[in-house]
C-alpha positions in Angstrom: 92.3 -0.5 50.1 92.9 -0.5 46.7 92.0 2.3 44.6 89.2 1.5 42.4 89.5 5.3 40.3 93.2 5.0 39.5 93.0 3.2 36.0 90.3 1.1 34.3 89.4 -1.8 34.2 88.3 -4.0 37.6 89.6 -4.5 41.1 90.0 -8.5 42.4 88.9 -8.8 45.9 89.1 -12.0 46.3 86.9 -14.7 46.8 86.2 -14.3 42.9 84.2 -10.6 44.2 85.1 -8.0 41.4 84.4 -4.2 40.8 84.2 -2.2 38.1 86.6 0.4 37.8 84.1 3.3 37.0 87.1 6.0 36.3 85.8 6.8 32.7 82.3 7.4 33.9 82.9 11.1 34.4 79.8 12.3 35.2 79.5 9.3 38.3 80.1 11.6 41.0 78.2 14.3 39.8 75.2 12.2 38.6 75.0 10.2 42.2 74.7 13.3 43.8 72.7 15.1 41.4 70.8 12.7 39.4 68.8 13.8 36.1 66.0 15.2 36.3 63.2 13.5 34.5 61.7 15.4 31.7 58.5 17.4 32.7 55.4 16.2 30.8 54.4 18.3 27.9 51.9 21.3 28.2 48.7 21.2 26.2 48.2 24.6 24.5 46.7 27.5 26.3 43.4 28.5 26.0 41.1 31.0 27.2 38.6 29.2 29.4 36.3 32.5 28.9 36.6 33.0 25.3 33.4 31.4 23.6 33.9 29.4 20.5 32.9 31.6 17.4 28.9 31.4 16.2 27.4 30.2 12.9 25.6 32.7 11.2 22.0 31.5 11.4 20.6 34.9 9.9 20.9 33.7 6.3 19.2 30.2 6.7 16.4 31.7 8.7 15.8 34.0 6.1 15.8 31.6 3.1 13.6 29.2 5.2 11.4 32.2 5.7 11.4 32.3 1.5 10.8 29.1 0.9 7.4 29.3 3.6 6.2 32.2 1.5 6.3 30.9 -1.9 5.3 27.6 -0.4 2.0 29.2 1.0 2.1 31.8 -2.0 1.7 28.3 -4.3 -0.7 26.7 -2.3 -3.1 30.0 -2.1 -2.9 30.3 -6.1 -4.0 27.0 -6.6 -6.7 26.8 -4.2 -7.7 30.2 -5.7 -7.8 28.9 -9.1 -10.0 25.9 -8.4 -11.9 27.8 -7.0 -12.7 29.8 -9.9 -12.3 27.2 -12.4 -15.2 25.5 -10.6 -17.8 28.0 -10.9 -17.2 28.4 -14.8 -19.7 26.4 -16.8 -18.0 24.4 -19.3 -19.6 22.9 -22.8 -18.8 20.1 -25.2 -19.5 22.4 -27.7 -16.4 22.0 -30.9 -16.3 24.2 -33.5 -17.7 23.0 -37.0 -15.2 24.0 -39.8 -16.7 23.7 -43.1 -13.8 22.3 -45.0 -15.2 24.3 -48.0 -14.1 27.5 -46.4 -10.6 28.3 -46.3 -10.4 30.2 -43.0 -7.2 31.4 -41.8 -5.4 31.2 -38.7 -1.5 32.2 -37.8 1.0 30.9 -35.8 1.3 33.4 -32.4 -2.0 34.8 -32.7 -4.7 33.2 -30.8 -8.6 34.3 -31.7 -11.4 33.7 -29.3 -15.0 34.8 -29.9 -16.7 37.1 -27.2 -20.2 36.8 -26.9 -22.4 38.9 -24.3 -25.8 38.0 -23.9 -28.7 39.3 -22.1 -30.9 36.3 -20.6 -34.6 36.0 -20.9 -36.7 33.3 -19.8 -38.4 32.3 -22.6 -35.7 31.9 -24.8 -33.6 29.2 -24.2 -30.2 31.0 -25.5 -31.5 34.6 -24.4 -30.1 37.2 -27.0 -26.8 38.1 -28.2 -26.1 41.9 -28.2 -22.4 41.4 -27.9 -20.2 40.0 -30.2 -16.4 40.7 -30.0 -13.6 39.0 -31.4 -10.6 39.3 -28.8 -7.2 38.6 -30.5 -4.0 38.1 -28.6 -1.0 38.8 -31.1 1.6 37.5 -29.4 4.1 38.2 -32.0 4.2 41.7 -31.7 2.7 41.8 -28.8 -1.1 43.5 -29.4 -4.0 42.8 -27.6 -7.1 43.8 -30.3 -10.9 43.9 -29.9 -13.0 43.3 -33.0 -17.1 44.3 -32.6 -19.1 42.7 -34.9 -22.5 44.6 -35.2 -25.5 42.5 -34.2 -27.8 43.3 -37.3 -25.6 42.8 -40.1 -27.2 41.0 -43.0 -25.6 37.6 -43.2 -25.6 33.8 -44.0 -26.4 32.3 -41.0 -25.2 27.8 -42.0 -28.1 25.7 -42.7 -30.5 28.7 -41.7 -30.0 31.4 -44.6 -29.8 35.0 -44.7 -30.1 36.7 -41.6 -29.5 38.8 -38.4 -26.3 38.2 -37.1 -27.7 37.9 -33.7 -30.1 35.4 -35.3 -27.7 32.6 -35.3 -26.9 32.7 -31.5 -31.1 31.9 -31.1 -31.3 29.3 -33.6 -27.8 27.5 -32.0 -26.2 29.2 -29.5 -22.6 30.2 -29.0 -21.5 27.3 -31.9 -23.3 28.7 -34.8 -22.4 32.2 -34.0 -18.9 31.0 -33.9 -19.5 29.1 -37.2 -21.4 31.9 -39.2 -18.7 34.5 -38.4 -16.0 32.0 -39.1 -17.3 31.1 -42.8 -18.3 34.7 -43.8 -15.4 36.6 -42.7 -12.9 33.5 -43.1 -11.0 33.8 -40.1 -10.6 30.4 -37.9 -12.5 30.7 -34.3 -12.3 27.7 -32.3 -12.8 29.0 -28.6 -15.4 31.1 -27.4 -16.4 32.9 -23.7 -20.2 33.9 -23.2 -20.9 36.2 -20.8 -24.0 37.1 -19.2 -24.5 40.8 -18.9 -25.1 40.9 -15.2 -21.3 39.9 -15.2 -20.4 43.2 -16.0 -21.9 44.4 -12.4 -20.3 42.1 -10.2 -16.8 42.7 -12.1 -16.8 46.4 -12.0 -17.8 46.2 -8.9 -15.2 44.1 -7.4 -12.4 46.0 -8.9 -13.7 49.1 -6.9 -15.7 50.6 -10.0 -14.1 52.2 -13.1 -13.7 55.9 -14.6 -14.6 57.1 -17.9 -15.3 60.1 -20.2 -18.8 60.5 -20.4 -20.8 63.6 -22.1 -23.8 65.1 -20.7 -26.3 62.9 -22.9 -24.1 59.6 -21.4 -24.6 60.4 -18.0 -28.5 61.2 -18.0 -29.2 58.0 -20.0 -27.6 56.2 -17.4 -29.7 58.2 -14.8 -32.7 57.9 -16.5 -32.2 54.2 -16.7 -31.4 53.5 -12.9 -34.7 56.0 -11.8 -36.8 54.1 -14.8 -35.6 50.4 -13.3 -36.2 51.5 -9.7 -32.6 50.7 -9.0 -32.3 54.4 -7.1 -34.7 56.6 -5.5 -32.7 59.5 -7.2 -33.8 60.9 -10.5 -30.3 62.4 -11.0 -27.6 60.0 -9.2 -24.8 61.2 -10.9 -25.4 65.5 -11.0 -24.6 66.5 -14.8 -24.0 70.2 -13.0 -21.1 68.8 -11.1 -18.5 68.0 -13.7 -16.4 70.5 -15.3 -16.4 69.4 -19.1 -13.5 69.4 -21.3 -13.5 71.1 -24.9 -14.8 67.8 -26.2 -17.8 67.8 -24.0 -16.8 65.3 -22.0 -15.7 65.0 -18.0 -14.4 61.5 -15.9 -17.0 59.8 -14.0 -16.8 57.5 -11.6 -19.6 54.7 -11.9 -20.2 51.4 -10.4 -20.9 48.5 -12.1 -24.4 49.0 -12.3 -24.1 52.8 -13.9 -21.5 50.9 -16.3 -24.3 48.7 -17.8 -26.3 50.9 -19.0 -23.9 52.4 -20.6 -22.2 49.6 -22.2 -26.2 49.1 -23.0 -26.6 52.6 -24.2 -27.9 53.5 -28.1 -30.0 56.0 -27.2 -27.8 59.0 -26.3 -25.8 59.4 -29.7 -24.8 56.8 -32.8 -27.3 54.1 -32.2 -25.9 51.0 -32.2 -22.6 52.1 -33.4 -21.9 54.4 -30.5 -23.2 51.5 -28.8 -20.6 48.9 -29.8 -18.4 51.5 -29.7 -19.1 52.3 -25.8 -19.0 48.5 -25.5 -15.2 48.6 -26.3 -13.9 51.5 -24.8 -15.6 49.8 -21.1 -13.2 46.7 -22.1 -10.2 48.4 -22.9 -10.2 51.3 -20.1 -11.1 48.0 -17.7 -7.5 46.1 -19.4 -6.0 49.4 -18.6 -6.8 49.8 -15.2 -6.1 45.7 -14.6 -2.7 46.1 -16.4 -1.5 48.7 -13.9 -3.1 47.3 -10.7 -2.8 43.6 -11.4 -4.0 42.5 -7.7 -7.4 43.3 -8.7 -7.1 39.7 -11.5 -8.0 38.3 -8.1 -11.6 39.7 -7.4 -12.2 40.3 -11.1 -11.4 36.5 -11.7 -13.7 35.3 -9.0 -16.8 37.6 -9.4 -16.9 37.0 -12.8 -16.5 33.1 -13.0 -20.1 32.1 -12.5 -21.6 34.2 -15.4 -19.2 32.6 -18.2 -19.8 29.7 -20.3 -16.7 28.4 -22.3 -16.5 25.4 -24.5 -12.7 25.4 -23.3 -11.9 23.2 -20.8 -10.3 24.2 -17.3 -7.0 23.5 -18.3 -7.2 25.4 -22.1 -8.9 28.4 -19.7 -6.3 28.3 -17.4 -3.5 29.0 -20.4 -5.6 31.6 -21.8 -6.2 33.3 -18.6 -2.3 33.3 -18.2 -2.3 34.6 -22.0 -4.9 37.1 -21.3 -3.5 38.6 -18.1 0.1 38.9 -20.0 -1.8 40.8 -22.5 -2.9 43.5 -20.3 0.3 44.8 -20.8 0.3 44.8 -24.5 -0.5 47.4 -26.8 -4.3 47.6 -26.9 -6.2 48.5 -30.2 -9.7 48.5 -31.8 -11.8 47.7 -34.8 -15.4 47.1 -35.6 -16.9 45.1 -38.4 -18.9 46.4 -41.0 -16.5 49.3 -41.6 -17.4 52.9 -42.4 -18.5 53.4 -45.9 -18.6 49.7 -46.5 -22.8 49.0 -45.0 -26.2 50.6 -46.2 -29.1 50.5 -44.6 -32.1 48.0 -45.6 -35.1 46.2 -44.6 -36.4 42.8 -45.1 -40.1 42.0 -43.8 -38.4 38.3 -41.8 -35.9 40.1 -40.2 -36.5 43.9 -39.8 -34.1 47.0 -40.3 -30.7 45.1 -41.1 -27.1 46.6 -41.9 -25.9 45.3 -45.4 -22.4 44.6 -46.4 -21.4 46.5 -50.0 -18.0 44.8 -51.0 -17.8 41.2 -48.3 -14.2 40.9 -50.1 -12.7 44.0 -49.4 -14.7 43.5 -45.6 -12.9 40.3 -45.1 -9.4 41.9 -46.5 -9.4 45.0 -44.0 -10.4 42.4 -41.3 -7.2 40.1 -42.2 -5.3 43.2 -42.1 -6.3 44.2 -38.9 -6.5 40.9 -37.2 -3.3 39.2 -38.4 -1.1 42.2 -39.7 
């Protein structure tokens, strides 16, 4: 047989059959009897069938959702709150008559609106004004100041003459009180609030009543007054024996809105109606006070005093001078009172009674400026 692994090439067999001489294949035998192996299939990567796949922090998106609810509802409740309040004010048509004659002066920053408090009476279609307070917001230096003007100063009163100042609110209202301090004391007013006196019971008493010095006198006139008008049984509500006085005479009460009235009302007990005025301010400013340090209470305050004011601002003017007037809480609060000492004599004319005369009205209206815009 011939040998096929001797040299390469191929083997004839005849018949035209041929072989091929497979003597350079060196790996023949060993491959037919130990053919490859076919490569294994690759592995995927191992992983931990118990290992969970890491979390998303959820803690912060909860959390900012939560934020967003809050201030959502926070938004909602402040504007249902303030139509609520804006509704109950009474507004006017009433705008200011500037007599172009009369150079009155206004500043940039500084925002003047005329306070009037009035005490109703049914035959009287405007009642009667015993309050008259110029509240200035000085936004450049950042002053909130209360101006009284007394009631019976001596003045001319447009298209009426001389007069009461309190006059002008019963011949026209809120306008020509407005008008008649704006041309005497030349100081531009455009916006006024009127108040109703019962106002100041429903707002003390929804801020949880307020605390002030009062001497002995104060606090039996205000007795006197709530036995006289049968509004206690109690001829001595608040017990003058129970205070301990300072060196001044005076000790902090407590009193409810009713107590604080009368004596905002109060010109019996010492000064008249300057002590009056006087009394008038310090129950404004010591109410600011107590506001700008506990400013939740602009909520009740706001609401229980809405229905006793009558503006001739509209609701969105009153809702930027509410904003201005609640930032001014915070100011630095000061105090002023027109005629000033020295500067008023006391005289009587048969049309309008015991009045309060101005000496010098220049150097008044000076001081005032001073005051007012300095």
């Amino acid at each position: 047989m011939p040998d096929i692994y001797s040299k390469g090439g191929t083997v004839d067999y005849g018949d035209g059959f041929y072989i091929e001489d497979l003597t350079n294949k060196r790996n023949f035998r060993s491959m037919a009897n130990n053919p490859v192996p076919e490569k294994p299939p690759e592995e995927s990567p191992k992983t931990d069938k118990n290992k969970e796949p890491p979390k998303k922090n959820k803690g912060c998106g909860c959390v900012f959702h939560f934020i967003i609810i809050v201030i959502s509802l926070l938004l909602i409740g402040t504007g249902i709150y303030m139509i609520l309040v804006l509704s109950r004010v009474h507004y006017t048509s009433d705008r200011p008559l500037h007599n172009s004659e009369v150079e009155a002066v206004s500043k940039s920053g500084i925002e003047n609106i005329l306070l009037i408090g009035e005490d109703n009476h049914k035959d009287n279609e405007h009642g009667r004004a015993d309050t008259m307070i110029l509240l200035t917001i000085d936004k450049n230096k950042k002053k909130m100041k209360l101006t009284s003007f007394m009631r019976d100063i001596y003045i001319d009163i447009p298209g009426y003459g001389y007069g009461k100042l309190n006059s002008a609110y019963a011949y026209g209202g809120a306008l020509l009180t407005m008008q008649t301090i704006e041309e005497n004391f030349r100081i531009k007013i455009d916006k006024y609030i009127l108040v109703d006196f019962d106002s100041f019971t429903s707002l003390i008493d929804s801020v949880g009543g307020i605390d002030l010095a009062l001497d002995r006198d104060e606090i039996e006139y205000i007795n006197m007054q709530s036995y006289k008008n049968r509004q206690t049984d109690k001829k001595s509500e608040l017990d003058p024996d129970s205070y301990d006085y300072n060196v001044d005479g005076e000790a902090m009460v407590h009193l409810n809105g009713r107590q604080a009235l009368w004596y905002a009302r109060d010109r019996d007990s010492a000064g008249s109606d300057f002590d009056r005025t006087k009394r008038q301010r310090t129950l404004i400013l010591k109410l600011m006070s107590d506001l700008s340090v506990q400013m939740y209470k602009l909520i009740p305050a706001g609401f229980s005093i809405s229905p006793y004011l009558t503006t001739n601002m509209n609701s969105v003017d009153l809702t930027m001078r509410g904003v201005d007037i609640a930032a001014a809480l915070r100011y630095v609060r000061e105090e002023n009172r027109v005629p000033l000492n020295n500067n008023y004599y006391d005289d009587y004319y048969s049309d309008s009674g015991q009045v309060l005369c101005i000496y010098d009205y220049n150097y008044e209206i000076e001081e005032l400026h001073k005051f007012v815009f300095g």
